[in-house]
MIDOSE-1310 file (N, C-alpha, C; in nm, 2 decimals, decimal comma, always signed):
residues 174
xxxx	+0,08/-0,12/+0,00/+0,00/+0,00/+0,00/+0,09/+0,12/+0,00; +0,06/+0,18/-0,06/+0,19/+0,31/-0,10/+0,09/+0,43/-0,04; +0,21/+0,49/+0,02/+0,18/+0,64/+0,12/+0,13/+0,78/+0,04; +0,07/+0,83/+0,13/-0,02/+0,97/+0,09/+0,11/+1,08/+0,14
xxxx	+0,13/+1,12/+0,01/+0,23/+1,24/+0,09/+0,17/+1,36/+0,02; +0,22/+1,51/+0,12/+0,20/+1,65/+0,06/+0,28/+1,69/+0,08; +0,25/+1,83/+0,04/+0,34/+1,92/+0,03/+0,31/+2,00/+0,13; +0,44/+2,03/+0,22/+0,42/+2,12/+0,35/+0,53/+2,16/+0,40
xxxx	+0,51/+2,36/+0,40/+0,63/+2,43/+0,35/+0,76/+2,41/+0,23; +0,71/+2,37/+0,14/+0,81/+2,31/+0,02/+0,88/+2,19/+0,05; +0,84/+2,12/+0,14/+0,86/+1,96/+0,15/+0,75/+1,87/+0,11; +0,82/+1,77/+0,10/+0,70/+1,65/+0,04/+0,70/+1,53/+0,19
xxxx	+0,61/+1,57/+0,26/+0,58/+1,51/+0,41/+0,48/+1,37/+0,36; +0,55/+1,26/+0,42/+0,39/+1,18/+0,46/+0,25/+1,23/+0,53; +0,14/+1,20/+0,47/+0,05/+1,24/+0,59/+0,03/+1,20/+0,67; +0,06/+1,13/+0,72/+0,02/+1,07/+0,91/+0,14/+1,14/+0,98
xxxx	+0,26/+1,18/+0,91/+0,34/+1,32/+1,02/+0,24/+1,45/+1,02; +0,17/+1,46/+0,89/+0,10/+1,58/+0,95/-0,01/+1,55/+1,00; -0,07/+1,48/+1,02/-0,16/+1,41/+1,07/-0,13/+1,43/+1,19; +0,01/+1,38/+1,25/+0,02/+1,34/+1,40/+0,07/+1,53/+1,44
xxxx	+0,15/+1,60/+1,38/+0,21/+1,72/+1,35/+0,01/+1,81/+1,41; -0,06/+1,78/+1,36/-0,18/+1,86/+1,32/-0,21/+1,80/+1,46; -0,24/+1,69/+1,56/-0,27/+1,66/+1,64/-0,23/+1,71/+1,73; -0,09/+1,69/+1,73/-0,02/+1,78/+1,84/-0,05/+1,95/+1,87
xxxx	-0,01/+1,98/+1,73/-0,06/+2,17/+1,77/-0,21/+2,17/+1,80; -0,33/+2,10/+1,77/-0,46/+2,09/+1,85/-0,40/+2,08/+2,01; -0,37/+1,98/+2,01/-0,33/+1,98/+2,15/-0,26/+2,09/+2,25; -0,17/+2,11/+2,19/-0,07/+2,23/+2,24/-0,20/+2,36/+2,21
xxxx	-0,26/+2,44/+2,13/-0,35/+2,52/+2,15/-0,47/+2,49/+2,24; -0,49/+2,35/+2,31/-0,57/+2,34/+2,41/-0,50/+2,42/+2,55; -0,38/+2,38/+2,56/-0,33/+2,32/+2,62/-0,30/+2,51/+2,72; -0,23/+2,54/+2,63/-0,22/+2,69/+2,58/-0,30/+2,80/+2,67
xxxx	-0,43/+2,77/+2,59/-0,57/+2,84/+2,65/-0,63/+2,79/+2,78; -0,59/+2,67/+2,81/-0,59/+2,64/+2,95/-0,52/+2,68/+3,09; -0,39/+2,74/+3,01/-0,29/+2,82/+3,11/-0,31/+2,97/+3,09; -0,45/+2,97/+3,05/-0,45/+3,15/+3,04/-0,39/+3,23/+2,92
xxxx	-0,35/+3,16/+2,79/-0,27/+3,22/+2,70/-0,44/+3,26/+2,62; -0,42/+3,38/+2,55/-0,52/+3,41/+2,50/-0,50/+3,40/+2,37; -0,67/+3,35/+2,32/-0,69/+3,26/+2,21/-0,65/+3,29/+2,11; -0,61/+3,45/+2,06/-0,60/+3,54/+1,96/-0,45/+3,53/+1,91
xxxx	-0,38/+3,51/+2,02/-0,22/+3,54/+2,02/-0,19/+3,35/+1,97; -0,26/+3,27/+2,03/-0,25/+3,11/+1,99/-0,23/+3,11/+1,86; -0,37/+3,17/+1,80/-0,35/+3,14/+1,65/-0,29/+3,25/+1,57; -0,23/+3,34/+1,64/-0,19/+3,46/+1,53/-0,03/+3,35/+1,53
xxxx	+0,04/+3,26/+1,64/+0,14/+3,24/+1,62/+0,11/+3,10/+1,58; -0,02/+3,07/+1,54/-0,01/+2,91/+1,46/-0,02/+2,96/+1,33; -0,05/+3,07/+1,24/-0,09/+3,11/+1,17/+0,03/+3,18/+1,11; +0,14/+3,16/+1,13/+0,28/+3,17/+1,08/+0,27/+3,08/+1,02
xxxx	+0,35/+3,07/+0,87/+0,39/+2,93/+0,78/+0,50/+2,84/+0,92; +0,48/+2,75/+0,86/+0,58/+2,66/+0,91/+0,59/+2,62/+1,06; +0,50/+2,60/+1,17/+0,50/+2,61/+1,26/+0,49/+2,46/+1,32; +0,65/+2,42/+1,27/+0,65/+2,27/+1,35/+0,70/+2,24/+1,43
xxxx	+0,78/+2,34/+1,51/+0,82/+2,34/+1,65/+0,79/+2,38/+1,72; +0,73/+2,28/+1,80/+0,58/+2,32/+1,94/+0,67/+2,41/+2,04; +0,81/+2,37/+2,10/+0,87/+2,48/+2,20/+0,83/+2,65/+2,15; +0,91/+2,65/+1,99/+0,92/+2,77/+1,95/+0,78/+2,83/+1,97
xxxx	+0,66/+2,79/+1,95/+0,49/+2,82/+1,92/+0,49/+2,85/+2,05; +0,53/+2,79/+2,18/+0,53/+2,83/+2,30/+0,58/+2,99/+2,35; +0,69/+2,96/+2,32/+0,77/+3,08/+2,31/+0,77/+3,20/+2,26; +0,71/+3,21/+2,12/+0,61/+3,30/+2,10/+0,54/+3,36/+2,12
xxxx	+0,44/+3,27/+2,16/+0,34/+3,33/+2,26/+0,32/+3,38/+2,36; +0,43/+3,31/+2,45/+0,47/+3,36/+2,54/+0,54/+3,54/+2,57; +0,63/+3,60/+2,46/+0,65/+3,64/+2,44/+0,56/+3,75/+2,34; +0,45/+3,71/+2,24/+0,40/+3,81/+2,23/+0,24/+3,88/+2,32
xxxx	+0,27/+3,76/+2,41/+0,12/+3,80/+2,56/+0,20/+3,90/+2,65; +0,35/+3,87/+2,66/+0,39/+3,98/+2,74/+0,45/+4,12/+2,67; +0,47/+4,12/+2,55/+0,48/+4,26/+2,48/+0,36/+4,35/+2,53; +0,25/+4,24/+2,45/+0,13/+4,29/+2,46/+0,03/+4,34/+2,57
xxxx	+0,10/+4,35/+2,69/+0,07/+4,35/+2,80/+0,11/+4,46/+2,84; +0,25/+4,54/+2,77/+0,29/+4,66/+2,79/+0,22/+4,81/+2,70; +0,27/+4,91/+2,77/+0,22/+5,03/+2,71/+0,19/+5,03/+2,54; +0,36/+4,98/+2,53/+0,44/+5,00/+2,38/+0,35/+4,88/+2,29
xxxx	+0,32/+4,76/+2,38/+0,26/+4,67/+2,26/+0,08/+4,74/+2,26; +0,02/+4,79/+2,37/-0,12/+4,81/+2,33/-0,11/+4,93/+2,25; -0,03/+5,00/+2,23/-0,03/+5,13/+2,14/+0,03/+5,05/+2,00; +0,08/+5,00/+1,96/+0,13/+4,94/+1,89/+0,03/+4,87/+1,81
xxxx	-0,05/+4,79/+1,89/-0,15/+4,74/+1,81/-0,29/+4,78/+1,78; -0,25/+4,90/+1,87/-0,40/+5,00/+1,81/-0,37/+5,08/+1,72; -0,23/+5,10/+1,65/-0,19/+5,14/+1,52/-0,19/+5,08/+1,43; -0,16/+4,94/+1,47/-0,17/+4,82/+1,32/-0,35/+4,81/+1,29
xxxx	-0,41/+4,84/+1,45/-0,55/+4,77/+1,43/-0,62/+4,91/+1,29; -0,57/+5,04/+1,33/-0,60/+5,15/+1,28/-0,56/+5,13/+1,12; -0,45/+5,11/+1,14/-0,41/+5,10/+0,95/-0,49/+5,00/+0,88; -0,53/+4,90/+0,99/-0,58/+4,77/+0,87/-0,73/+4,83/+0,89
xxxx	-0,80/+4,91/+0,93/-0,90/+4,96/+0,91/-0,92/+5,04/+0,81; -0,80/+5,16/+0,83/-0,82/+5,26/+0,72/-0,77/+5,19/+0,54; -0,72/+5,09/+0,57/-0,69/+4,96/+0,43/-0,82/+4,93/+0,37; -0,91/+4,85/+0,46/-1,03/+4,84/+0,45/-1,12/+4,91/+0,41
xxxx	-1,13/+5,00/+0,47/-1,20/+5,14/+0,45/-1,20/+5,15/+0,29; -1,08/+5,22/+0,27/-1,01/+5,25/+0,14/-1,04/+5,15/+0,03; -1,04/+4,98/+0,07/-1,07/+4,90/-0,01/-1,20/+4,91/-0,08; -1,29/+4,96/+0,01/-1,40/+4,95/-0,02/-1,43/+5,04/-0,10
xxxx	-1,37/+5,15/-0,04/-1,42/+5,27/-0,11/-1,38/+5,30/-0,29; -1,23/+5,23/-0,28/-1,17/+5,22/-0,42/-1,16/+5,14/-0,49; -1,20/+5,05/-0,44/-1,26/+4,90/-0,55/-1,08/+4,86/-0,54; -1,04/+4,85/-0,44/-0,86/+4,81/-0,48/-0,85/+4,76/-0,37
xxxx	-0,74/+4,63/-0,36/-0,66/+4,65/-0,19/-0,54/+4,70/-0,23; -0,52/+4,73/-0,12/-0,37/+4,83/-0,07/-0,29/+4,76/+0,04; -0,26/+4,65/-0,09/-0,15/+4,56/-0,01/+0,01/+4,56/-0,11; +0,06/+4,61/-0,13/+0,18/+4,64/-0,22/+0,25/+4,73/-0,12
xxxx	+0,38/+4,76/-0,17/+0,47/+4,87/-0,13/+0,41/+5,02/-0,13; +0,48/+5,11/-0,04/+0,42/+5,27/-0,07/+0,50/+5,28/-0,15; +0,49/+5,41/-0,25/+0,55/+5,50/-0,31/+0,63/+5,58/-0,25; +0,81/+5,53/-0,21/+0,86/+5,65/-0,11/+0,87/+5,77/-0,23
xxxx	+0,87/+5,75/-0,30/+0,87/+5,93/-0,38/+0,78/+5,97/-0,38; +0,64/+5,94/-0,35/+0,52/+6,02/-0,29/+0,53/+6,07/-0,15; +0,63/+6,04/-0,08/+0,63/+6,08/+0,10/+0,64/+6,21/+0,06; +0,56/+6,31/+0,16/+0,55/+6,44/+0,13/+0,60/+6,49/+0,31
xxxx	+0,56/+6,42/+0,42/+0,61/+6,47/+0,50/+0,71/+6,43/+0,56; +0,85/+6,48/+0,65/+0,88/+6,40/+0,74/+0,85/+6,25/+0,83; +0,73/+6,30/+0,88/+0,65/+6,20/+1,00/+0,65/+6,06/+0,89; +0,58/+6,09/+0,72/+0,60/+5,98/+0,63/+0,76/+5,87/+0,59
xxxx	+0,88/+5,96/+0,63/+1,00/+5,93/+0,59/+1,03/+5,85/+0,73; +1,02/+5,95/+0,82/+1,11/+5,87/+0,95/+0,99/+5,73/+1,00; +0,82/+5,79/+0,95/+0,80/+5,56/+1,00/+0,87/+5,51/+0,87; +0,86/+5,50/+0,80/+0,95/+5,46/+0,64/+1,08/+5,39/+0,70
xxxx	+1,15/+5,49/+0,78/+1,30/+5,41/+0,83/+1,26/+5,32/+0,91; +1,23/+5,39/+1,02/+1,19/+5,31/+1,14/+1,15/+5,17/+1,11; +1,05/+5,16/+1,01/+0,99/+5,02/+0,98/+1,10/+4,96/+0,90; +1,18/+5,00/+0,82/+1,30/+4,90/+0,74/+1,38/+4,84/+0,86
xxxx	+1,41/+4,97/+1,00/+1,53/+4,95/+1,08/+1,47/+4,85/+1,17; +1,35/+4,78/+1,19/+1,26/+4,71/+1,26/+1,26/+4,58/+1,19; +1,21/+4,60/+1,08/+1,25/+4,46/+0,98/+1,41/+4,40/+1,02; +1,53/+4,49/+1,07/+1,58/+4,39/+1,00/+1,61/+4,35/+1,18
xxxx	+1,62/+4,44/+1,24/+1,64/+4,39/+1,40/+1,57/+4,28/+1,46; +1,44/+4,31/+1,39/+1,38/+4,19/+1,45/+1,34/+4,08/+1,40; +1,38/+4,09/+1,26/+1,45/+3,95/+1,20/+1,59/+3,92/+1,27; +1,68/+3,98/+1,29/+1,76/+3,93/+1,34/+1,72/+3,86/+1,47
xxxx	+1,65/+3,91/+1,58/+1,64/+3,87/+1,69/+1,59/+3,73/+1,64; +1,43/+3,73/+1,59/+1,37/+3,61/+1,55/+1,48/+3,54/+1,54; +1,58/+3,51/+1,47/+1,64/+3,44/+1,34/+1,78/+3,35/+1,49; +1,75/+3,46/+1,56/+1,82/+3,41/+1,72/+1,71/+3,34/+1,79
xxxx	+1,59/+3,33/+1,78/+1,47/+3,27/+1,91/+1,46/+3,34/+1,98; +1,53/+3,49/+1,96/+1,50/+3,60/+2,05/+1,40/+3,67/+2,07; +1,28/+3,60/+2,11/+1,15/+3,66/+2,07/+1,12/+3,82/+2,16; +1,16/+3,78/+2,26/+1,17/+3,92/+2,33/+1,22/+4,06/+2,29
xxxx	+1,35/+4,04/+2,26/+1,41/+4,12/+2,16/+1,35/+4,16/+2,00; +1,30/+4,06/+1,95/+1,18/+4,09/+1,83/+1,11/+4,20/+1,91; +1,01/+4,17/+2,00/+0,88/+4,26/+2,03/+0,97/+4,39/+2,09; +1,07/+4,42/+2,18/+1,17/+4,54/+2,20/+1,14/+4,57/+2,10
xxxx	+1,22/+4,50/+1,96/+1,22/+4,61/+1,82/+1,12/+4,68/+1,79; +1,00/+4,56/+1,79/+0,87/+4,63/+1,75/+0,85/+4,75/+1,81; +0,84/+4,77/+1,95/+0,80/+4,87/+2,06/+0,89/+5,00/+1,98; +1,02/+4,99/+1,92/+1,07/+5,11/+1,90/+0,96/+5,18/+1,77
xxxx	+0,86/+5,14/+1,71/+0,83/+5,18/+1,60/+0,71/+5,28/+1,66; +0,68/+5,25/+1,80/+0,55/+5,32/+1,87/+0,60/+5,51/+1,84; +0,71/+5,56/+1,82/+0,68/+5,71/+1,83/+0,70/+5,72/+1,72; +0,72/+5,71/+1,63/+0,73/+5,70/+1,47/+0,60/+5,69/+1,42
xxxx	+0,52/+5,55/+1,45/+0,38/+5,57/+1,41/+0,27/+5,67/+1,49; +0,26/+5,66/+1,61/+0,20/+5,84/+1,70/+0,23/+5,89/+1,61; +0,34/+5,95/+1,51/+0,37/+6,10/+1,49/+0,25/+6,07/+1,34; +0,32/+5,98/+1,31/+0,27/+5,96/+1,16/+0,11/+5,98/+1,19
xxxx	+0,01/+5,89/+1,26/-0,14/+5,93/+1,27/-0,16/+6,09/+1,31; -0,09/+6,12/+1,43/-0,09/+6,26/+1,46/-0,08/+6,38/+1,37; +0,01/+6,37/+1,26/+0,04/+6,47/+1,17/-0,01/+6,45/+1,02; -0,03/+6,30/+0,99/-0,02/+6,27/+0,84/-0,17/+6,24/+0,84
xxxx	-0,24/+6,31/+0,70/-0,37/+6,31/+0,70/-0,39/+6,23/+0,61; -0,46/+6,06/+0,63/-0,44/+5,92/+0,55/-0,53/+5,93/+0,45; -0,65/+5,97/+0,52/-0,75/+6,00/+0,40/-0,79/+6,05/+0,34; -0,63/+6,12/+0,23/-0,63/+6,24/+0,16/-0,71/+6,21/+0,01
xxxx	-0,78/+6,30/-0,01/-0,83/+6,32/-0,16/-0,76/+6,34/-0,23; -0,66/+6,40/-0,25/-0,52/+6,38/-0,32/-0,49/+6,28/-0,38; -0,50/+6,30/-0,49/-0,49/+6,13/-0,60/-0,35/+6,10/-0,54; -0,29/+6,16/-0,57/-0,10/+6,15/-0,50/-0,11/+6,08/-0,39
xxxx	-0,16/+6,13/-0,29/-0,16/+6,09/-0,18/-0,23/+6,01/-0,13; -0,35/+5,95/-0,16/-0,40/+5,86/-0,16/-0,38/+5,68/-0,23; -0,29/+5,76/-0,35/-0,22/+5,64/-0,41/-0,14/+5,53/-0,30; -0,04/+5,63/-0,20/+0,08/+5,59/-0,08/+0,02/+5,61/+0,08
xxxx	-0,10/+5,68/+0,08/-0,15/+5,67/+0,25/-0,19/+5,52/+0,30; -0,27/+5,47/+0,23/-0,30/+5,35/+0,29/-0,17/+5,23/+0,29; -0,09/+5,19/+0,17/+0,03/+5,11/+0,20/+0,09/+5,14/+0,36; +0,11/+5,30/+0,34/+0,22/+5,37/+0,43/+0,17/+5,33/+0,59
xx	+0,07/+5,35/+0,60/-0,02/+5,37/+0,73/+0,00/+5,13/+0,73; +0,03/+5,07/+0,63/+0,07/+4,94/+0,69/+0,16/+4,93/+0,80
């Protein structure tokens, strides 16, 4: 009787590893929510490609319930919650999603340039950290991006009528 295999993350797996693979993260997301880990953060870190090392999925989570717990992570995610709103919004409104790159030659203000850096200098720190298991040091990096985005909602007006600017507000505000 010859084996059922797929494809999972660019491997060709037997199914009964993902089978038993798929059993176990049920399990570990029971397991999870049982010790108080909240449900949202479970699957935002099962909802990563490739998530076959149950320590790491722990650790994660662990680490993104305690960012999130701080000043820097609830401001943080009420900026991401804000951008993917005004994406939304915008989707609707312009028959388009606004999921590509901004236009940095459309940046017209400061507050547009310096999140621009800030988010490249965050990509790569916190790739680096990740790329260590440094999950802690990931969410630090993130936290640096909190006065960069404040300025940017504060000063930058997203839902400009400005063909120009409307082209790069919604990417930008990702």
């Amino acid at each position: 009787m010859g084996r059922t295999v797929s494809e999972w993350c660019g491997r060709k797996v037997d199914t009964r590893i993902l089978d038993l693979l798929t059993f176990f993260a049920d399990r570990l997301k029971v397991q999870l929510r049982e010790q108080g880990a909240r449900h949202d953060l479970v699957d935002a870190v099962f909802a990563l490609e490739g998530q076959d090392d149950l320590l790491m999925v722990v650790r994660r989570v662990e680490a993104l319930g305690k960012f999130l717990d701080t000043d820097d992570g609830k401001n943080l995610l009420a900026g991401v919650k804000r951008a993917a709103n005004i994406c939304a919004s915008r989707k609707r409104r312009d028959g388009r999603a606004f999921d590509g790159a901004p236009d940095a030659s459309l940046y017209a203000s400061d507050e547009e340039k310096t999140l621009a850096k800030a988010i490249d200098q965050v990509k790569v720190d916190a790739g680096a950290a990740v790329a260590k298991e440094d999950f802690a040091a990931a969410m630090s990096a993130m936290a640096k991006l909190r006065p960069a985005v404040d300025a940017f909602f504060d000063k930058v007006k997203v839902n400009d009528d400005d063909a120009k600017s409307a082209r790069k507000s919604p990417e930008a505000s990702q």
